[in-house]
C-alpha atoms as a printed R data frame, in Angstrom:
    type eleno elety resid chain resno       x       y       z
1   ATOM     1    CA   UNK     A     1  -5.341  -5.908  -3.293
2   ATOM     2    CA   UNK     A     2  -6.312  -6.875   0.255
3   ATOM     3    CA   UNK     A     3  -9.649  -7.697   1.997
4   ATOM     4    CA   UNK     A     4  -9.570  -7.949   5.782
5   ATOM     5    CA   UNK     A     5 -12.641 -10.111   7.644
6   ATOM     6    CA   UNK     A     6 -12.757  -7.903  10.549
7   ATOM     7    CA   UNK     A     7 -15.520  -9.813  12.479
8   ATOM     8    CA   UNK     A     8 -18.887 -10.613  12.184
9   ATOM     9    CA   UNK     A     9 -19.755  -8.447   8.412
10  ATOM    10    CA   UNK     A    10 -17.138  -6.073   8.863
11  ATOM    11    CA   UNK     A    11 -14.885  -5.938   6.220
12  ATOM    12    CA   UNK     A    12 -11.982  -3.729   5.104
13  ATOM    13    CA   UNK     A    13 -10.624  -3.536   1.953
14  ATOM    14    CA   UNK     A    14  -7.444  -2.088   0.404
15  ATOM    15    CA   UNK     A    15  -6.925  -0.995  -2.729
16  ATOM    16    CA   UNK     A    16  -3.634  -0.092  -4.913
17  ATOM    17    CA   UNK     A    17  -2.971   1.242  -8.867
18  ATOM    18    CA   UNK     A    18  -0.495   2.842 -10.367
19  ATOM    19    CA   UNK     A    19  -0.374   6.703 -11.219
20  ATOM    20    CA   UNK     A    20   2.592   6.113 -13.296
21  ATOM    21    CA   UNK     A    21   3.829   2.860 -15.682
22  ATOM    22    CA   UNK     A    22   7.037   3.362 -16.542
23  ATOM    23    CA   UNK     A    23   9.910   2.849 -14.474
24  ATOM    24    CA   UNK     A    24  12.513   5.336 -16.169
25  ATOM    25    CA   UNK     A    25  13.963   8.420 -14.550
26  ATOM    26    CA   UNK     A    26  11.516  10.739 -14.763
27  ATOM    27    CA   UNK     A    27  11.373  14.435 -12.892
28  ATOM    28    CA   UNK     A    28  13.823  13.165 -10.664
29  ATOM    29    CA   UNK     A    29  12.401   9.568  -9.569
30  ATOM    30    CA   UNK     A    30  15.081   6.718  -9.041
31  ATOM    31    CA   UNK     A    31  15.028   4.078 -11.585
32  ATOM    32    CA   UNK     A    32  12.642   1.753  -9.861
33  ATOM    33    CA   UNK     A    33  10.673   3.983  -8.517
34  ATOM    34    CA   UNK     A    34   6.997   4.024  -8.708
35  ATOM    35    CA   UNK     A    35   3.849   6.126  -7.521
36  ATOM    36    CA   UNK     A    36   1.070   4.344  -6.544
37  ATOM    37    CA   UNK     A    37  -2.524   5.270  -5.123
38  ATOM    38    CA   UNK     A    38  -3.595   3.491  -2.378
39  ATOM    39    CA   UNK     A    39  -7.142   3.717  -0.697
40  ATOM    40    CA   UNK     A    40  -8.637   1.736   2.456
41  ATOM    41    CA   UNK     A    41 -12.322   1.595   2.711
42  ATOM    42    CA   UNK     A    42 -14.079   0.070   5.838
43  ATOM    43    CA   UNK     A    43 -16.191   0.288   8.330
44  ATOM    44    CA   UNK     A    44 -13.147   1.801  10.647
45  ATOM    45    CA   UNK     A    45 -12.376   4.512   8.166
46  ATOM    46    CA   UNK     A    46 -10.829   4.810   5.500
47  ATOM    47    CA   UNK     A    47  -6.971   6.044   3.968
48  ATOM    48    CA   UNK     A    48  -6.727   7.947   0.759
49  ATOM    49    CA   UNK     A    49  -2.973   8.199  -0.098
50  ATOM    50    CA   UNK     A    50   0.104   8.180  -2.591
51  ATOM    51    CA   UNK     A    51   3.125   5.656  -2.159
52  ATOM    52    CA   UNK     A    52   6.323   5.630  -3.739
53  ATOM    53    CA   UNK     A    53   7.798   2.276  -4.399
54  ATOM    54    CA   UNK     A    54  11.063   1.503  -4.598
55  ATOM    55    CA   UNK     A    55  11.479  -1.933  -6.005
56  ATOM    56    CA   UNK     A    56  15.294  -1.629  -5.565
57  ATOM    57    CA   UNK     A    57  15.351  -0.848  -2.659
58  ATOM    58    CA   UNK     A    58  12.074  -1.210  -0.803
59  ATOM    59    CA   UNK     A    59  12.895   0.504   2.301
60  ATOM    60    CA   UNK     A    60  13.226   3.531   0.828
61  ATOM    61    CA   UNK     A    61   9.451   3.681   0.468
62  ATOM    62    CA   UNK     A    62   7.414   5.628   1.792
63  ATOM    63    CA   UNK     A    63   3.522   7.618   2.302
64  ATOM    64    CA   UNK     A    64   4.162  10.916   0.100
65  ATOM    65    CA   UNK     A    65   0.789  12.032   1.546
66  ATOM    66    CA   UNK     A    66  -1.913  10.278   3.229
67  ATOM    67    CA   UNK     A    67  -5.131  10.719   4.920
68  ATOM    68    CA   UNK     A    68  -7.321   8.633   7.327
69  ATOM    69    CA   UNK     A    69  -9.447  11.112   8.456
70  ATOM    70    CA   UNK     A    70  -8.003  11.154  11.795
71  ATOM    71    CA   UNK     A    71  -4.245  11.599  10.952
72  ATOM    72    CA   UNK     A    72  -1.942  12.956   7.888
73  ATOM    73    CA   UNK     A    73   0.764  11.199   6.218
74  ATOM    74    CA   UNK     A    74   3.707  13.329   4.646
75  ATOM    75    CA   UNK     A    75   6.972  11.367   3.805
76  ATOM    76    CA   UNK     A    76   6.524   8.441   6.229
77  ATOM    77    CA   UNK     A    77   8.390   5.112   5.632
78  ATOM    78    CA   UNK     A    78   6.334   2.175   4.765
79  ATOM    79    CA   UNK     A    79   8.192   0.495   7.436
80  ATOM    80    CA   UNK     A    80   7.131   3.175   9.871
81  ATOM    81    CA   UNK     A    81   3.435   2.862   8.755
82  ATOM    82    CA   UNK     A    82   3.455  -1.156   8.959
83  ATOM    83    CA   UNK     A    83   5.657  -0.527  12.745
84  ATOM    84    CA   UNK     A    84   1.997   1.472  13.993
85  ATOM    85    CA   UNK     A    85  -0.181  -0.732  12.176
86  ATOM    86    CA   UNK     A    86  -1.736   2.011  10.171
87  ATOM    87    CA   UNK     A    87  -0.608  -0.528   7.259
88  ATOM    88    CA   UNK     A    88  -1.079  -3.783   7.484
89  ATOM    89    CA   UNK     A    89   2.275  -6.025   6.706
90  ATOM    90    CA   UNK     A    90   0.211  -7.793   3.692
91  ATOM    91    CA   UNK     A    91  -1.105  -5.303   1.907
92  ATOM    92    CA   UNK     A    92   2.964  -3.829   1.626
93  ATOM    93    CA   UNK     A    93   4.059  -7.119   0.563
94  ATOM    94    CA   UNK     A    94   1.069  -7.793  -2.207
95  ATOM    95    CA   UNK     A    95   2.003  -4.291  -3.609
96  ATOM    96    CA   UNK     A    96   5.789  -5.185  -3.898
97  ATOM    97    CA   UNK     A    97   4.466  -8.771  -5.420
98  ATOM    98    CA   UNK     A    98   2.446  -7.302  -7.851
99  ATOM    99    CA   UNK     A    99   4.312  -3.980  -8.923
100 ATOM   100    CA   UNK     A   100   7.746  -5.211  -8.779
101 ATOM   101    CA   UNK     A   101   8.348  -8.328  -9.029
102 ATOM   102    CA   UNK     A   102   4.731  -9.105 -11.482
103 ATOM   103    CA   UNK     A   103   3.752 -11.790  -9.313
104 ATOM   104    CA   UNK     A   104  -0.186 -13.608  -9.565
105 ATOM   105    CA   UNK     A   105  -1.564 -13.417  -6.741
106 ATOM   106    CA   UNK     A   106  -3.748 -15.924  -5.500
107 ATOM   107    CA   UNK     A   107  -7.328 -15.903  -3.846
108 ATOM   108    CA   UNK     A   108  -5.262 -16.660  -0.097
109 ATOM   109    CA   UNK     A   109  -2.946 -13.914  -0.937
110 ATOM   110    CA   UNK     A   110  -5.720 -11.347  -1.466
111 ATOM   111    CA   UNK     A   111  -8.259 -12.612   1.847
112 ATOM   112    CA   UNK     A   112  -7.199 -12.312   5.597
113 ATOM   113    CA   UNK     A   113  -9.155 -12.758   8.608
114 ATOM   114    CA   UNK     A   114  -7.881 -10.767  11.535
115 ATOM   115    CA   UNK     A   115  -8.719 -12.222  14.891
């Protein structure tokens, strides 16, 4: 999904599948809605959580629950995660690209170097 040159041989790298396929109301999920696993390994830490996608409306998103080891997650807005940088921007807009809309992804879409 994501992997972050942190400096040096640091690395970080994000990860994102789906729990569920289909994209019919089910148990009360909005059409369009999606749960999604989503785990961070690095040499900071790492993040072991569930997201629920909305590819209708994105910004109804959110962290069901989420841990990285320092903090927990419980209903937080993607938005709100990206705002405090416990998300990085790209790895939010890859899983939108990939989930929702299908989109390939290409080798410069999947590598960032953060400086």
């Amino acid at each position: 999904m994501l992997h972050v040159q942190d400096g040096g041989v640091y690395t970080t790298d994000w990860t994102a599948y789906p729990l569920r396929m289909e994209r019919h109301h089910i148990a009360g999920q909005p059409k369009g809605s999606m749960l999604l696993a989503l785990l961070k390994d690095g040499k900071d830490g790492g993040f072991q959580g569930i997201l629920q996608i909305d590819c209708d409306q994105p910004v109804e998103s959110e962290v069901t629950t989420g841990d990285d080891g320092l903090r927990q997650y419980t209903f937080v807005s993607l938005k709100d995660m990206m705002r405090n940088d416990s998300l990085p921007r790209n790895v939010v807009n890859n899983i939108f690209a990939m989930f929702c809309t299908g989109a390939k992804l290409t080798p410069a879409d999947l590598n960032m170097i953060r400086e």
